[in-house]
C-alpha positions in Angstrom: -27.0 3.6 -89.3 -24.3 6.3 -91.2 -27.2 8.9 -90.6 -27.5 8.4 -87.1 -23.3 8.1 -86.5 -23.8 11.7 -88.5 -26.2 13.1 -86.6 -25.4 12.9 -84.0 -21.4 13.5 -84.3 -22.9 16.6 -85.2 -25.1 17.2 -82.3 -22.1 16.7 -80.2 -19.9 19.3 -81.9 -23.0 21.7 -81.8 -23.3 20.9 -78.1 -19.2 21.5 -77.4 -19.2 24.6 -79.4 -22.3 25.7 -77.4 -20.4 24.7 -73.8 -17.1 26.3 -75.0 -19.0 29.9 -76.2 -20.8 29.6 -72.5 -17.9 29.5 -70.6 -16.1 32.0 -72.6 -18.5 34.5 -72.1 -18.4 33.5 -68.1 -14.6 33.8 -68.2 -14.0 30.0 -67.8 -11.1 30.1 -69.5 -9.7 33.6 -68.6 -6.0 33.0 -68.5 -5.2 36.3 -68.5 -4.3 37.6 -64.9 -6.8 40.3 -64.1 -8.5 40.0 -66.7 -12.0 40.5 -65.5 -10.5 43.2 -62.4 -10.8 46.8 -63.0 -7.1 46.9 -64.2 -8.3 44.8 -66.7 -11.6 47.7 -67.7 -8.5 50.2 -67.5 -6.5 49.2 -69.7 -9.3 47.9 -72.6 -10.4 52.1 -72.0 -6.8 53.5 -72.9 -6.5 51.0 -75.8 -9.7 52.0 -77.3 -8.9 56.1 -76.6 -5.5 55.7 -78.4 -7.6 53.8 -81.1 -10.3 56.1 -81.8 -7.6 59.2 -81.1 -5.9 57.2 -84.5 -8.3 56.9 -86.4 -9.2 60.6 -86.0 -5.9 61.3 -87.2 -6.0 59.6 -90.2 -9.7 60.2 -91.1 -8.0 64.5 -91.1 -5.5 63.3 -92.9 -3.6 65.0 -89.6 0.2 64.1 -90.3 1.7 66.5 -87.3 -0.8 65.1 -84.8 0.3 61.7 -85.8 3.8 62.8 -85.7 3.4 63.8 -82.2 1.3 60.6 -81.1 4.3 58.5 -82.6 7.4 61.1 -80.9 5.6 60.4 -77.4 5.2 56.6 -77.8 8.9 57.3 -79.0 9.6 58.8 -75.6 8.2 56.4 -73.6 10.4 53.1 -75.6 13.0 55.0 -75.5 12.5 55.2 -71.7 12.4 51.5 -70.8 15.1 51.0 -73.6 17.1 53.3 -71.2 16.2 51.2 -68.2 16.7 48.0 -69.8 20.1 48.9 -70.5 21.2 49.9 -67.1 20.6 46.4 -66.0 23.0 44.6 -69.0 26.2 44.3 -66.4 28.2 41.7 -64.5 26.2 42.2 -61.6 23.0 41.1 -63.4 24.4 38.4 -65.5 25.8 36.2 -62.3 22.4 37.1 -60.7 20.9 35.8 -63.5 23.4 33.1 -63.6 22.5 31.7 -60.1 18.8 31.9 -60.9 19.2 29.5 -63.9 21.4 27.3 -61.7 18.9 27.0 -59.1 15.9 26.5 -61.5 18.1 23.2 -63.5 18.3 21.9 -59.5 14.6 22.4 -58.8 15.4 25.1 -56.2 12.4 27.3 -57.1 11.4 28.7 -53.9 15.1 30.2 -53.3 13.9 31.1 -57.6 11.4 33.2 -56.1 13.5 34.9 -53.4 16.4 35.9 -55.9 13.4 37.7 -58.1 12.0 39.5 -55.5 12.1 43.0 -55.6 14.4 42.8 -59.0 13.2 43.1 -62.5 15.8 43.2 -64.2 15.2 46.6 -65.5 11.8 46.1 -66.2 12.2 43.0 -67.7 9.9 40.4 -65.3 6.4 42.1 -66.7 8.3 42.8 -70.0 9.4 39.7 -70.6 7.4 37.2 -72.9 5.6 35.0 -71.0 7.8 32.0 -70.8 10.6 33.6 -69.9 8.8 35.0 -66.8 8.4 31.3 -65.8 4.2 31.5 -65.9 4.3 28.7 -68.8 6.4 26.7 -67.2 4.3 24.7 -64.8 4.5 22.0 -66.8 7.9 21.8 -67.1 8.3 22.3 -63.1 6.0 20.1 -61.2 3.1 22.7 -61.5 4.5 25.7 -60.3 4.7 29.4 -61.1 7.7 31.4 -61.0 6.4 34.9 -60.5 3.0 35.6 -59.7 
């Protein structure tokens, strides 16, 4: 009887971990947002450029093309550090003010018109997730803050 409560508890998990590997590989559980689009293709191709671009540089021990790699990424933070920056003033805080005020009354429709077109200096794709409001279904009867 122990055998058979083994077995086939075992069975089962072979089973789930067979159905979960399936519908990973057909992006059944693709939460990321474009994932499987092109934008998705283009952006896996720049990561794995930049890595093989790395590992160049270190495999000739190349310390002035690294330098340079690490002055341009430099550039480029110090560039949305710059933007970000512009936005820390009155003008955003009360914005920023009325769209927490509106989201503790369940007003998240007029949520959605406040944020459109504004982001906060870059900060609605740069923000972590839950901050954006996409984790938050839950929370808010089910619905998405920015799309």
């Amino acid at each position: 009887m122990n055998k058979k409560i083994i077995f086939g508890g075992l069975a089962g998990l072979i089973i789930l971990a067979g159905a979960i590997t399936v519908a990973y590989a057909g992006e059944g559980f693709n939460h990321f947002k474009g994932k499987s689009s092109g934008e998705w293709a283009e952006k896996k191709e720049v990561m794995m450029e930049k890595k093989d671009e790395m590992q160049e540089i270190f495999a000739n021990n190349d310390y002035e093309a690294w330098e340079l790699l690490m002055l341009a990424k430099l550039e480029v933070m110090q560039e949305k550090v710059d933007k970000f920056e512009e936005t820390i003033n009155q003008e955003t805080f009360e914005k920023m003010a009325e769209i927490h005020a509106l989201m503790e009354a369940g007003e998240y429709e007029k949520v959605g018109e406040l944020k459109e077109g504004t982001d906060f200096g870059g900060m609605k794709k740069g923000m972590p997730a839950g901050w954006r409001g996409e984790h938050w279904g839950k929370k808010f009867g089910g619905k998405h803050l920015v799309e």
